[in-house]
C-alpha positions as CSV (number, residue, x, y, z in Angstrom):
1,X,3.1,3.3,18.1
2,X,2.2,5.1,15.3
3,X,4.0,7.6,13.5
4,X,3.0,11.3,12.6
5,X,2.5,10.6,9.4
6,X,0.0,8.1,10.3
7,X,1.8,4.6,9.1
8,X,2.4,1.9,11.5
9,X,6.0,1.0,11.8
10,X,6.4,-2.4,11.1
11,X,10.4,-3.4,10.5
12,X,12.3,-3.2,7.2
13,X,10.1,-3.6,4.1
14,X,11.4,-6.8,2.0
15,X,9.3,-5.8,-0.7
16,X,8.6,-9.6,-2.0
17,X,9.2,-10.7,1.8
18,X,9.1,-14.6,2.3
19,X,10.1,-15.0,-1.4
20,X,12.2,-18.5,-2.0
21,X,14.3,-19.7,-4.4
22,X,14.1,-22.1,-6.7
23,X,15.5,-24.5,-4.1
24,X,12.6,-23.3,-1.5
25,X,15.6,-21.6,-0.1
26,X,14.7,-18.2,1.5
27,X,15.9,-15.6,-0.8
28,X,17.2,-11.9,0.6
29,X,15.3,-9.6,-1.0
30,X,16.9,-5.7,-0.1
31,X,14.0,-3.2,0.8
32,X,12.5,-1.2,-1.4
33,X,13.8,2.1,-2.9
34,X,11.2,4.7,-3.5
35,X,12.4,8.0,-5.3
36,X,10.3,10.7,-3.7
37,X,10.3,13.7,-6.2
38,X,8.7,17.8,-6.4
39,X,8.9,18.5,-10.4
40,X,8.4,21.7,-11.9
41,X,8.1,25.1,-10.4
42,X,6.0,23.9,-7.4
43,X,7.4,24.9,-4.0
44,X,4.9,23.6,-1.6
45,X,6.4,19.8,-0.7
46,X,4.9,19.3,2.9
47,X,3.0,16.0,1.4
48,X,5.9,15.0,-0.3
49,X,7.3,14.9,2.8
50,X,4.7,13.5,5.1
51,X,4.7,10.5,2.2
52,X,8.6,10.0,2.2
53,X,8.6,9.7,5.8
54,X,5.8,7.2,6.0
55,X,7.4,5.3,3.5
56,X,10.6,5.6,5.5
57,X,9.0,4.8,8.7
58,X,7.5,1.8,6.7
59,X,10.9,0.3,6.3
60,X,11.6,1.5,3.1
61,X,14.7,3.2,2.1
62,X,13.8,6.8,0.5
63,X,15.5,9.1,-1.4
64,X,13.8,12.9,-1.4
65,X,15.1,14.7,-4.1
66,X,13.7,18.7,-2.9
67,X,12.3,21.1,-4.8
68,X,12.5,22.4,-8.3
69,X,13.5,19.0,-9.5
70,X,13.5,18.7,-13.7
71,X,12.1,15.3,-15.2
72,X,15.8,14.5,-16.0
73,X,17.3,15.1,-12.5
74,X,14.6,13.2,-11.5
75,X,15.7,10.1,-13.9
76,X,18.9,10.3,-13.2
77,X,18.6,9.7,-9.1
78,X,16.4,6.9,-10.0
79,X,18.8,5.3,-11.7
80,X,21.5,6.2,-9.6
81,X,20.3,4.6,-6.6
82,X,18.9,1.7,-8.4
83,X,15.0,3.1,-7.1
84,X,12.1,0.4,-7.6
85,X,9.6,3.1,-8.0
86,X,9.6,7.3,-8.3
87,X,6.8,9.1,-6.7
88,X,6.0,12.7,-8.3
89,X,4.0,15.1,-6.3
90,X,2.7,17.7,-8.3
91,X,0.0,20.4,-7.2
92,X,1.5,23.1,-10.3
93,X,-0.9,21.9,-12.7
94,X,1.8,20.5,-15.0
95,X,1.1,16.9,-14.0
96,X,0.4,15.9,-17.7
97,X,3.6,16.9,-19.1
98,X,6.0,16.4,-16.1
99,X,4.4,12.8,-15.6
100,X,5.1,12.3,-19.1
101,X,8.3,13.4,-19.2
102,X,9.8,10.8,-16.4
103,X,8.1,8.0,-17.7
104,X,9.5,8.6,-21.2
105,X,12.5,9.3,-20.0
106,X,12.8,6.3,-17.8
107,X,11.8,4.6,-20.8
108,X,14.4,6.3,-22.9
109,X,16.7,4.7,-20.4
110,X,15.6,1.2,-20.4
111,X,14.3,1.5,-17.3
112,X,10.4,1.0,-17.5
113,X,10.3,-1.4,-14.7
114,X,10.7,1.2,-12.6
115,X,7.5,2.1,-11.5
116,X,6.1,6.0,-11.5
117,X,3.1,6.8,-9.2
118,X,2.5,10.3,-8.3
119,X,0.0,12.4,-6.0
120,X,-0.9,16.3,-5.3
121,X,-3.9,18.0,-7.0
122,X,-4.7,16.0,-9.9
123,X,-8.1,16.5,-11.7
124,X,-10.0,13.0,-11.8
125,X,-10.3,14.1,-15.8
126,X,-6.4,14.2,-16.3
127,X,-6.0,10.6,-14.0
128,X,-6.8,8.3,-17.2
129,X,-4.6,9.7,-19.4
130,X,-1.8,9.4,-16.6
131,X,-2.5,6.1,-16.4
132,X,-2.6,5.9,-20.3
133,X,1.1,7.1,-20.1
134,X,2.4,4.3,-17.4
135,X,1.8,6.4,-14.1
136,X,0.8,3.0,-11.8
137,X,-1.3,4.7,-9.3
138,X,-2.3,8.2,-8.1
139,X,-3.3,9.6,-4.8
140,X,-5.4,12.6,-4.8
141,X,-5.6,14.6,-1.3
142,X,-8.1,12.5,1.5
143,X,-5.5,9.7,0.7
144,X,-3.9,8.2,4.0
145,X,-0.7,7.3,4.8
146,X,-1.8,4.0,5.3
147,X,-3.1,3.2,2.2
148,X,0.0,5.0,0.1
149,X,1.9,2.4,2.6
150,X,0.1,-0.8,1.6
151,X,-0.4,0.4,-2.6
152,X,3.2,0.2,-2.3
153,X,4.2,-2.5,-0.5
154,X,1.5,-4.5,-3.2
155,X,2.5,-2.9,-6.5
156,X,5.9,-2.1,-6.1
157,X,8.8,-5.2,-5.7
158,X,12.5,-5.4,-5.4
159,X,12.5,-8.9,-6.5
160,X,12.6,-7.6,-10.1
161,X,15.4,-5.2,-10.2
Protein backbone atom coordinates (compact mmCIF):
# COMPACT_ATOMS: atom_id res chain seq x y z
CA UNK A 1 0.00 0.00 0.00
CA UNK A 2 1.62 3.02 -0.70
CA UNK A 3 2.51 5.70 1.43
CA UNK A 4 1.53 9.57 1.28
CA UNK A 5 4.57 10.43 0.32
CA UNK A 6 4.32 8.30 -2.64
CA UNK A 7 7.20 5.48 -1.91
CA UNK A 8 6.25 1.93 -1.73
CA UNK A 9 7.22 0.35 1.53
CA UNK A 10 9.29 -2.39 1.01
CA UNK A 11 11.10 -3.63 4.51
CA UNK A 12 14.33 -2.33 6.02
CA UNK A 13 16.74 -0.88 3.42
CA UNK A 14 20.23 -2.99 3.64
CA UNK A 15 21.76 -0.55 1.52
CA UNK A 16 24.33 -3.17 -0.24
CA UNK A 17 21.61 -5.92 0.45
CA UNK A 18 22.77 -9.55 -0.49
CA UNK A 19 26.39 -8.39 -0.04
CA UNK A 20 28.81 -11.50 0.97
CA UNK A 21 31.87 -11.87 2.44
CA UNK A 22 34.83 -12.93 1.37
CA UNK A 23 33.87 -16.46 2.45
CA UNK A 24 30.45 -16.01 0.28
CA UNK A 25 29.09 -15.74 3.69
CA UNK A 26 26.04 -13.27 3.86
CA UNK A 27 27.28 -10.18 5.43
CA UNK A 28 24.90 -7.84 7.78
CA UNK A 29 24.92 -4.72 6.28
CA UNK A 30 22.77 -1.98 8.92
CA UNK A 31 20.35 0.24 6.93
CA UNK A 32 21.14 3.24 5.68
CA UNK A 33 21.45 6.66 7.61
CA UNK A 34 20.30 9.56 5.63
CA UNK A 35 20.80 13.10 7.44
CA UNK A 36 17.85 15.13 6.21
CA UNK A 37 18.78 18.87 6.73
CA UNK A 38 16.94 22.86 6.23
CA UNK A 39 20.25 25.23 6.11
CA UNK A 40 20.12 28.78 6.25
CA UNK A 41 17.28 31.10 6.99
CA UNK A 42 14.75 29.07 4.98
CA UNK A 43 11.59 28.23 6.97
CA UNK A 44 9.43 26.38 4.55
CA UNK A 45 10.56 22.41 5.10
CA UNK A 46 7.27 20.65 3.95
CA UNK A 47 9.56 18.75 1.19
CA UNK A 48 12.08 18.13 3.55
CA UNK A 49 9.65 16.33 5.23
CA UNK A 50 7.70 14.60 2.63
CA UNK A 51 11.53 13.24 1.50
CA UNK A 52 12.48 12.12 5.13
CA UNK A 53 9.45 10.24 5.51
CA UNK A 54 9.71 8.46 2.15
CA UNK A 55 13.10 7.63 2.96
CA UNK A 56 11.82 6.48 6.36
CA UNK A 57 9.05 4.56 4.98
CA UNK A 58 11.65 3.08 2.55
CA UNK A 59 13.36 1.34 5.40
CA UNK A 60 15.92 3.78 5.97
CA UNK A 61 16.76 5.14 9.27
CA UNK A 62 16.49 9.24 9.14
CA UNK A 63 17.58 11.76 11.17
CA UNK A 64 15.63 15.36 10.47
CA UNK A 65 17.52 17.95 11.82
CA UNK A 66 14.50 21.14 11.66
CA UNK A 67 14.95 24.40 10.71
CA UNK A 68 17.52 27.09 10.76
CA UNK A 69 20.19 24.41 10.71
CA UNK A 70 24.05 26.08 10.22
CA UNK A 71 26.47 23.99 7.80
CA UNK A 72 28.33 23.04 11.06
CA UNK A 73 25.29 21.70 13.05
CA UNK A 74 24.58 20.05 10.08
CA UNK A 75 28.23 18.22 10.10
CA UNK A 76 28.21 17.58 13.35
CA UNK A 77 24.79 15.29 13.36
CA UNK A 78 26.23 13.61 10.44
CA UNK A 79 29.00 12.51 12.16
CA UNK A 80 27.32 11.87 15.19
CA UNK A 81 25.02 9.38 14.04
CA UNK A 82 27.53 7.89 11.74
CA UNK A 83 25.00 9.24 8.50
CA UNK A 84 25.90 7.50 4.99
CA UNK A 85 24.59 10.46 3.24
CA UNK A 86 23.17 14.34 4.22
CA UNK A 87 20.42 15.68 2.14
CA UNK A 88 20.11 19.63 2.08
CA UNK A 89 16.93 21.19 1.05
CA UNK A 90 17.30 24.63 0.14
CA UNK A 91 14.64 26.99 -1.59
CA UNK A 92 16.66 30.43 0.10
CA UNK A 93 18.72 30.95 -2.79
CA UNK A 94 21.96 30.24 -0.82
CA UNK A 95 22.40 26.74 -2.22
CA UNK A 96 25.90 27.71 -3.54
CA UNK A 97 27.38 28.66 -0.44
CA UNK A 98 25.52 26.49 2.14
CA UNK A 99 26.24 23.35 -0.31
CA UNK A 100 29.66 24.37 -0.15
CA UNK A 101 29.95 24.77 3.15
CA UNK A 102 28.88 21.07 4.29
CA UNK A 103 30.84 19.39 1.82
CA UNK A 104 34.03 21.32 2.89
CA UNK A 105 33.29 20.88 6.14
CA UNK A 106 32.64 17.15 5.93
CA UNK A 107 35.79 17.24 4.14
CA UNK A 108 37.48 19.15 6.87
CA UNK A 109 36.47 16.26 8.97
CA UNK A 110 37.68 13.44 7.01
CA UNK A 111 34.48 12.51 6.20
CA UNK A 112 34.04 12.84 2.32
CA UNK A 113 32.58 9.43 1.97
CA UNK A 114 29.68 10.72 3.28
CA UNK A 115 27.65 11.59 0.57
CA UNK A 116 25.79 15.22 0.18
CA UNK A 117 22.75 15.47 -2.31
CA UNK A 118 20.32 18.19 -1.91
CA UNK A 119 16.92 19.39 -3.50
CA UNK A 120 14.51 22.73 -3.30
CA UNK A 121 14.64 25.47 -5.94
CA UNK A 122 17.87 25.15 -7.60
CA UNK A 123 18.55 26.98 -10.89
CA UNK A 124 19.67 24.29 -13.59
CA UNK A 125 22.66 27.13 -14.06
CA UNK A 126 23.92 26.70 -10.42
CA UNK A 127 23.48 22.46 -10.66
CA UNK A 128 27.01 22.08 -12.35
CA UNK A 129 28.91 23.86 -10.16
CA UNK A 130 27.18 21.94 -7.22
CA UNK A 131 28.17 18.99 -8.65
CA UNK A 132 31.67 20.59 -9.32
CA UNK A 133 31.81 20.94 -5.37
CA UNK A 134 30.91 17.07 -4.58
CA UNK A 135 26.95 17.49 -4.20
CA UNK A 136 26.14 13.68 -5.69
CA UNK A 137 22.79 14.41 -7.03
CA UNK A 138 20.06 17.12 -7.03
CA UNK A 139 16.35 16.98 -7.23
CA UNK A 140 14.63 19.97 -8.44
CA UNK A 141 10.66 20.15 -7.82
CA UNK A 142 8.53 17.54 -10.36
CA UNK A 143 10.92 14.96 -8.65
CA UNK A 144 8.98 11.87 -7.09
CA UNK A 145 9.34 10.25 -4.16
CA UNK A 146 10.00 7.24 -5.99
CA UNK A 147 12.81 8.20 -7.79
CA UNK A 148 14.64 10.15 -4.61
CA UNK A 149 13.87 6.47 -3.18
CA UNK A 150 15.70 4.47 -5.80
CA UNK A 151 18.80 7.47 -6.48
CA UNK A 152 19.36 6.50 -3.04
CA UNK A 153 19.12 3.17 -2.48
CA UNK A 154 21.79 3.11 -5.98
CA UNK A 155 24.20 5.80 -4.98
CA UNK A 156 24.29 5.72 -1.40
CA UNK A 157 25.80 2.35 0.61
CA UNK A 158 26.42 1.35 4.12
CA UNK A 159 28.82 -1.17 3.14
CA UNK A 160 31.58 1.57 3.20
CA UNK A 161 31.20 3.24 6.41
Amino acid sequence: MPTDAGAEPSGPDQGAAGRRGEDETPVAVRPLRIVVAKPGLDGHDRGAKVVARALRDAGMEVIYTGLHQTPEQIVATALAEDADAVGLSVLSGAHLTLFRRVVDQLAEAEASDIVVFGGGIIPAADRAELAEMGVAHVFTPGATMADIVAWVRQNVSSADR
